[in-house]
C-alpha positions in Angstrom: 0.0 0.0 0.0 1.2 3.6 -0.5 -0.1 6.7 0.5 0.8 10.2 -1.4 0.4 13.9 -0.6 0.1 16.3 -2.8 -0.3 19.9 -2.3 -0.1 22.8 -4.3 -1.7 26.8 -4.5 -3.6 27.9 -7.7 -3.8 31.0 -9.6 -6.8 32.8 -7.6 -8.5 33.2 -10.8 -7.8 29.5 -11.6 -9.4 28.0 -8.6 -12.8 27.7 -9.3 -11.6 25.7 -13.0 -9.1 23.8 -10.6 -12.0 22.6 -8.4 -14.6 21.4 -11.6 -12.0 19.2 -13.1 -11.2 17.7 -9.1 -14.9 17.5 -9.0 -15.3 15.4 -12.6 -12.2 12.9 -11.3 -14.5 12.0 -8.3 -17.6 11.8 -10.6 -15.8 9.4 -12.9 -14.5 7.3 -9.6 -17.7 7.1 -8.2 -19.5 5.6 -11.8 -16.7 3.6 -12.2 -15.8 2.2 -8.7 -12.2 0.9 -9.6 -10.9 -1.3 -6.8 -7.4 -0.7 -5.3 -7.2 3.5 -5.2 -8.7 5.7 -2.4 -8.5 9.1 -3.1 -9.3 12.5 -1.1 -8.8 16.1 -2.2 -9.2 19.4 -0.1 -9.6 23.2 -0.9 -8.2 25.5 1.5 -9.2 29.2 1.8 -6.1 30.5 0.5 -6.2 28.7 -3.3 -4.2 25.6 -1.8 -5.2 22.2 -2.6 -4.1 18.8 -0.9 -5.1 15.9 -2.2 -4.2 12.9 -0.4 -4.2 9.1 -2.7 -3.7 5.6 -1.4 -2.6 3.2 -3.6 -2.9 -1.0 -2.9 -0.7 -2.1 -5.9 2.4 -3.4 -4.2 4.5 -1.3 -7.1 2.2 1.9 -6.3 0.6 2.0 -9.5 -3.0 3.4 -9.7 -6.0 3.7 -11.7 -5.9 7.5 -11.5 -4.1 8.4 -14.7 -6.5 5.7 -17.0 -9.2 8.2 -16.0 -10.3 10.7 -18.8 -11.3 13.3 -16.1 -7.9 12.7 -14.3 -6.0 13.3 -17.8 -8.3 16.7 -18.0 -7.5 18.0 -14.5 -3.4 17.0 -15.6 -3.8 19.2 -18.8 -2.9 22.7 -17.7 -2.3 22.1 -14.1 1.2 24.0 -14.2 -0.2 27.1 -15.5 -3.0 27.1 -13.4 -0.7 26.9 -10.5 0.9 29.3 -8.5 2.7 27.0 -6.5 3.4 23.5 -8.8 2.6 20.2 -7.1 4.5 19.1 -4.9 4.0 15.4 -4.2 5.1 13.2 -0.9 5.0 9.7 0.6 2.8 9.8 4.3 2.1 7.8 6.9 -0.7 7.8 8.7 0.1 8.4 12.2 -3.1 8.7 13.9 -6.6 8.0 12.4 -9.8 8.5 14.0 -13.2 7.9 11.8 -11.6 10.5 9.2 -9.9 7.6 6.7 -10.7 4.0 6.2 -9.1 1.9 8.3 -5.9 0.4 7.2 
């Protein structure tokens, strides 16, 4: 299993276009329900986003970037940025009722 971070801060006049396409990649998800990915995005008040992915393929791999909506949301996401992506293993240190449990 592996678990990624990714975090980044949008153009303010980007954000609104930067939350539709996050919003069509968890339409597609949920009328596809692929097996193996678990996948959670946030919007802070300031134009960052953190999304947060968990991955059961032993090699990491996930279904993510087979999605149309996910190749969508990866088209332009540079220069809708402000801040680019910035992407990190985690661990789950503590858990309570807020993620599936592990």
């Amino acid at each position: 299993m592996k678990r990624t971070l990714i975090r980044y801060k949008t153009k303010p006049e980007m954000t609104e276009k930067n939350a539709e396409l996050v919003a069509a990649v968890f339409a597609e998800l949920k009328a596809l329900h692929p097996e193996g990915v678990r996948y959670l995005s946030l919007r802070l008040e300031d134009d960052m986003f953190i999304h947060i992915v968990e991955t059961t393929a032993d090699d990491g791999a996930s279904v993510l970037p087979k999605l149309a909506s996910f190749a969508a949301f990866q088209s332009g996401i540079r220069e809708r940025c402000a801040e680019p992506p910035l992407a990190r293993a985690v661990t789950i240190v503590g858990n309570y009722r807020m993620l599936g449990e592990a």
